[in-house]
DOZA-268699 format. One record per residue (C-alpha): chain; residue number from 0; x, y, z. Coordinates in nm, 3 decimals, m for minus. Layout:
N
REC  tordo  bati       c1       c2       c3
REC      A   NUM        X        Y        Z
...
***
This chain:
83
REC  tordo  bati       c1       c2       c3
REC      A     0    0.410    0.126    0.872
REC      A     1    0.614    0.358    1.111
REC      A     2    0.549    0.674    0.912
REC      A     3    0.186    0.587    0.898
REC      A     4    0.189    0.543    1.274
REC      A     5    0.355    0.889    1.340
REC      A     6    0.076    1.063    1.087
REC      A     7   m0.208    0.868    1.320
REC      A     8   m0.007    1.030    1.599
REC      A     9   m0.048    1.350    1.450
REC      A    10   m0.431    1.367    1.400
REC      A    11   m0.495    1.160    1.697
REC      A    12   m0.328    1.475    1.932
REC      A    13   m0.485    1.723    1.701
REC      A    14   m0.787    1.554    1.874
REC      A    15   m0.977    1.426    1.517
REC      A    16   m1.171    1.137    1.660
REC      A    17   m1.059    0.771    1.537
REC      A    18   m1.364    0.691    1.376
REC      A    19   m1.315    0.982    1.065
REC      A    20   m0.978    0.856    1.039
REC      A    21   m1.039    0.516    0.949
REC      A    22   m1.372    0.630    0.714
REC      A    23   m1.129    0.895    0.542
REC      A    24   m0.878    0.621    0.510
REC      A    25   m1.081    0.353    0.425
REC      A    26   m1.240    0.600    0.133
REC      A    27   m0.895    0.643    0.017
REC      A    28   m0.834    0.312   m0.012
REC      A    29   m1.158    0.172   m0.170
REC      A    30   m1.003    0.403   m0.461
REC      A    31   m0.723    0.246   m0.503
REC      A    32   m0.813   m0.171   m0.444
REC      A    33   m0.886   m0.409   m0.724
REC      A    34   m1.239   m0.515   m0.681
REC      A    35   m1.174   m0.836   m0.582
REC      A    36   m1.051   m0.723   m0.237
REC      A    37   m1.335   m0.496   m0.157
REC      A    38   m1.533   m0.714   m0.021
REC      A    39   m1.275   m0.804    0.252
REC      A    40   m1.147   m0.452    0.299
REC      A    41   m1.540   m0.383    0.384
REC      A    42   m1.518   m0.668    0.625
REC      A    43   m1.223   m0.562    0.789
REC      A    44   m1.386   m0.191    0.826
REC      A    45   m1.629   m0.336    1.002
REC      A    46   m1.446   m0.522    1.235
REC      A    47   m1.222   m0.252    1.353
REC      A    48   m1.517    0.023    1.333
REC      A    49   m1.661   m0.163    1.615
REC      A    50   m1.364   m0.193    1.851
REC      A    51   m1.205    0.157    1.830
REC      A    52   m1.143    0.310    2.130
REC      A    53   m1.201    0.714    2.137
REC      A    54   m0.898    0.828    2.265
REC      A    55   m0.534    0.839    2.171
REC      A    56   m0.522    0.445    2.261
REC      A    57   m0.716    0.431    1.904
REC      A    58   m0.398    0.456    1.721
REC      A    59   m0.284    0.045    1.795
REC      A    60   m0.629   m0.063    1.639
REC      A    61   m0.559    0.192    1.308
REC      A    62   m0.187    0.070    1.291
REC      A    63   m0.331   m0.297    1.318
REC      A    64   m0.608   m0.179    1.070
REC      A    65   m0.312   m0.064    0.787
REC      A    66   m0.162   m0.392    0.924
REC      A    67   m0.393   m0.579    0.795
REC      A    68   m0.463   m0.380    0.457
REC      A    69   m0.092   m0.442    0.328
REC      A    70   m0.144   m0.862    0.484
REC      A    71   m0.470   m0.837    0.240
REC      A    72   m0.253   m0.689   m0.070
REC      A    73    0.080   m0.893   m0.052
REC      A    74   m0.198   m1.237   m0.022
REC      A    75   m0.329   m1.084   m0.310
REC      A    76   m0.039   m1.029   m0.520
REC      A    77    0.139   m1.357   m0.436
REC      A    78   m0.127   m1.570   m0.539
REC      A    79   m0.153   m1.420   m0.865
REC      A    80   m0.072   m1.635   m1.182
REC      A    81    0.104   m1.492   m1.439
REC      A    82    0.095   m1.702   m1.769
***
């Protein structure tokens, strides 16, 4: 999570605006999700589309964003049943 944080650091003072981060990551991600978690990542996109800030202050919403991504994915893999 910190090295994510310092590469949102990075594009947030190259000035690239919050809002194509999270679509470019979100698009990354959708490629890489089982399909049963789709459906909440979209949710989640949503959610945090709506309450980005524009400025640098952006980058504690995209960290909580990422956050919430890996929350989804270890839920996810510990309440799989292996038989």
């Amino acid at each position: 999570l910190l090295s994510i944080r310092g590469k949102f650091q990075m594009l947030l003072l190259d000035f690239v605006h919050p809002k194509l981060i999270l679509q470019k990551l979100m698009e990354h991600l959708l490629k890489r999700i089982e399909a049963s978690l789709r459906r909440e990542l979209y949710y989640w996109h949503a959610y945090y589309d709506r309450r980005l800030p524009p400025e640098i202050t952006a980058l504690l919403k995209l960290e909580e964003f990422v956050a919430k991504f890996m929350s989804m994915c270890r839920k996810n893999s510990s309440s799989r049943k292996y038989v």
